[in-house]
N, C-alpha and C positions, 0 to 999 in steps of 0.2 A: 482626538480626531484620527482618521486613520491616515496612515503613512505608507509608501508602496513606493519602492527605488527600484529600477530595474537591473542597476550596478552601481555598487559600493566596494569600499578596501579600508582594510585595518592595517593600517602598515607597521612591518618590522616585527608581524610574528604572523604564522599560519596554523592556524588553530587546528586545521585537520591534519598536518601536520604535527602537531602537538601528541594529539589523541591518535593517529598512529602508531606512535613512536610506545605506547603505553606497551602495545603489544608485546615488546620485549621485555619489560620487567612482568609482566603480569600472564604471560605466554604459559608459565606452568602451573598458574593459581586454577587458570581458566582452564587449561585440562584436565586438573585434579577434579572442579566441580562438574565439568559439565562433559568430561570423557570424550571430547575434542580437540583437537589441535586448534591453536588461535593464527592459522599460518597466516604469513603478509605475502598474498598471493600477487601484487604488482605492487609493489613497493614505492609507490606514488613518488615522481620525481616532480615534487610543486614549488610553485612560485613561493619565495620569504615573506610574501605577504599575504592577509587574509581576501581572498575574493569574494566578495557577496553578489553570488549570481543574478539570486534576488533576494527583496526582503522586505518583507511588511509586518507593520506593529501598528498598536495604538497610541497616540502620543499626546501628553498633557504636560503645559507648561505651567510652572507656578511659580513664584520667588525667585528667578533665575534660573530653575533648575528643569532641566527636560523627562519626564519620567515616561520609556517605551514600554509598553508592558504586551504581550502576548507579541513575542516577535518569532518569527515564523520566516525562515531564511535558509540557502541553499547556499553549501561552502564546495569546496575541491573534493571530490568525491567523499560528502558526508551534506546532512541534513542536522540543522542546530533549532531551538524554539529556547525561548527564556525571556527574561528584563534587563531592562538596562535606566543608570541613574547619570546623567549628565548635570554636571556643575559649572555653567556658563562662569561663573562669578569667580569660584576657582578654577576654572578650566580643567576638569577633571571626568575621568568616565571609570563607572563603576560597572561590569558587566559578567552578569549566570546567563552561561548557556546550557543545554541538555543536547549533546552532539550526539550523533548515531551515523557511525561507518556505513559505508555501500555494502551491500553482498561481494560484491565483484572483488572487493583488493582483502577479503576476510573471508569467516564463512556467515550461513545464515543463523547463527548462534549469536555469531560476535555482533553480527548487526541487530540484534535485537539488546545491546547494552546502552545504556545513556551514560555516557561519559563527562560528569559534572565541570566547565569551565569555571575560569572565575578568572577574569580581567581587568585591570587597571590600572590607572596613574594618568599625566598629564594628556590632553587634547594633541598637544603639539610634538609629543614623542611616542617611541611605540610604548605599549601600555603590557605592562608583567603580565604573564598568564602562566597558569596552572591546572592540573586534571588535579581535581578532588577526589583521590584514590581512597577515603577512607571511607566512602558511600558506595564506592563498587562491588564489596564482596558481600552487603546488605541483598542487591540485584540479583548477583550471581548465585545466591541459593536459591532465591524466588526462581529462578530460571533450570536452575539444577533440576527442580522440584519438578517444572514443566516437559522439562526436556526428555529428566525421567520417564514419567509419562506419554509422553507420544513414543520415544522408541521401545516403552514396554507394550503399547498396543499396536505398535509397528508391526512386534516380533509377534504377538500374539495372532493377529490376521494372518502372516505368513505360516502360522506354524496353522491354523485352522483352514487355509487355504482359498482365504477373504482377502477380497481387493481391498484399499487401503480408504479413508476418508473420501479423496478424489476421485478414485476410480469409484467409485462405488456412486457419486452423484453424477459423474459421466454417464453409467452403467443405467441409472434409476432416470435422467435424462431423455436414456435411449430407447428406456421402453416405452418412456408415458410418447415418446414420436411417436412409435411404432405401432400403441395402444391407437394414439389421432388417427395415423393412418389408416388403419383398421375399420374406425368406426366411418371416415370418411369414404373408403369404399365402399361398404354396406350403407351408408346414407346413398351412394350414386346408385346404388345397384335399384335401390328402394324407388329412387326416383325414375330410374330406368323402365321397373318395372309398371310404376304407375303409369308414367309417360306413353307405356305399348299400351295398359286397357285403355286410355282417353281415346289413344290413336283407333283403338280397335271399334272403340263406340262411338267414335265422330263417323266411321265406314260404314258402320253399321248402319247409323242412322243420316248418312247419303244417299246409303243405298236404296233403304224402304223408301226417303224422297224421291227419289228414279222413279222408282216404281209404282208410285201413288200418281207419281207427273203421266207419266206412262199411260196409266190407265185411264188418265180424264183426258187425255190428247187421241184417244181410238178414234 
C-alpha cells in the first residue's frame, strides 16, 4: 500500500551529510574524470540527524517484517529513492538509498552522481551508514563519457558560431511565433478585405433599392 509522511527523522546520523563529506576524498578522482572541480560550494551546516522532508514508498507487511520499496524522499539539501527492510521482530532496519546532491552546495556534474547508502542496525539506536564508494567510479565514466560530449559540441557550436541546444529551441520557438504572427495578420488583412466588398455590395444593392423605391413612388 502506499505510504506518504510529510516529516520523518533518522536519528544520530545525516545522511546528506555523510555524502557530502564524500567530496573530499573523492574531490580529485572527480576532476581527473570529469575535468571539474567537485567544490563544496556552501558547506551545508546540518542537523546530526537525518530530516525527511518527505517521503513516500510502497509498503508490504509480511512475517513481522515491513518491506518499503520505491521510496522516494527529500533529505537536507539532496534527494534520496531506494528500499528499505524492517524487522519488527528483531527490531532492525536494513536500508539502500541512491542520494543525489543539490546543484547549489556542488556543481551540476556532481549532482548528477548517485551516491550508494546503505544503513543499519537496531530501531532504537542510530543505525551505521556508509557511501558505497566502490560503485562510484562505475558512474563516473559513464558520465565522463557524457560530459565529454556536450562540452565537445559546446566548443564545436562556438567555434562554428551556433547557438547552443537551448538557445537554438528559444531561437526556433521565436520564429514559429513570428511565422503565427505572420499568417495571423494576413488572415486579418484577408478578412479585412472581404469584409470591404460585402460592405461595398450591401451599398451597392441599397442603393439600386432607393432607386427602384424611387421610381414606383413618382
Amino acid at each position: 500500500s502506499q505510504l506518504t509522511i510529510k516529516q520523518g527523522v533518522i536519528k544520530g546520523v545525516n545522511i546528506s551529510q555523510l555524502v557530502f563529506n564524500q567530496l573530499d576524498q573523492f574531490g580529485p578522482v572527480i576532476q581527473n574524470y570529469l575535468q571539474e572541480k567537485a567544490q563544496k560550494k556552501l558547506p551545508p551546516s546540518l542537523n546530526k540527524d537525518t530530516q525527511l522532508k518527505t517521503f513516500t514508498t510502497q509498503a508490504q507487511f509480511k512475517d513481522g517484517i515491513v518491506h518499503l520499496q520505491h521510496i522516494d524522499t527529500r533529505l537536507d539539501k539532496a534527494n534520496a529513492a531506494g528500499d528499505a527492510r524492517i524487522n519488527l521482530l528483531a527490531n532492525t532496519l536494513d536500508l539502500h538509498l541512491g542520494v543525489q546532491l543539490d546543484e547549489s552546495i556542488s556543481n551540476k556534474y556532481v549532482a548528477q552522481i548517485i551516491w550508494p547508502v546503505h544503513c543499519s542496525g537496531p530501531l532504537n539506536a542510530a543505525p551505521k551508514c556508509s557511501v558505497e564508494t566502490r560503485l562510484i567510479r562505475k558512474q563516473l565514466e559513464k558520465l565522463a563519457k557524457r560530459t565529454l560530449e556536450e562540452k565537445a559540441k559546446a566548443a564545436l557550436l562556438k567555434k562554428l558560431n551556433l547557438p547552443d541546444e537551448a538557445a537554438a529551441k528559444a531561437l526556433a520557438r521565436q520564429k514559429i511565433e513570428e511565422k503565427k504572427q505572420q499568417l495571423q495578420q494576413k488572415v486579418d488583412a484577408q478578412k479585412a478585405q472581404l469584409q470591404q466588398k460585402v460592405d461595398q455590395e450591401k451599398d451597392k444593392v441599397e442603393e439600386q433599392l432607393k432607386n427602384k423605391l424611387k421610381g414606383l413612388f413618382r
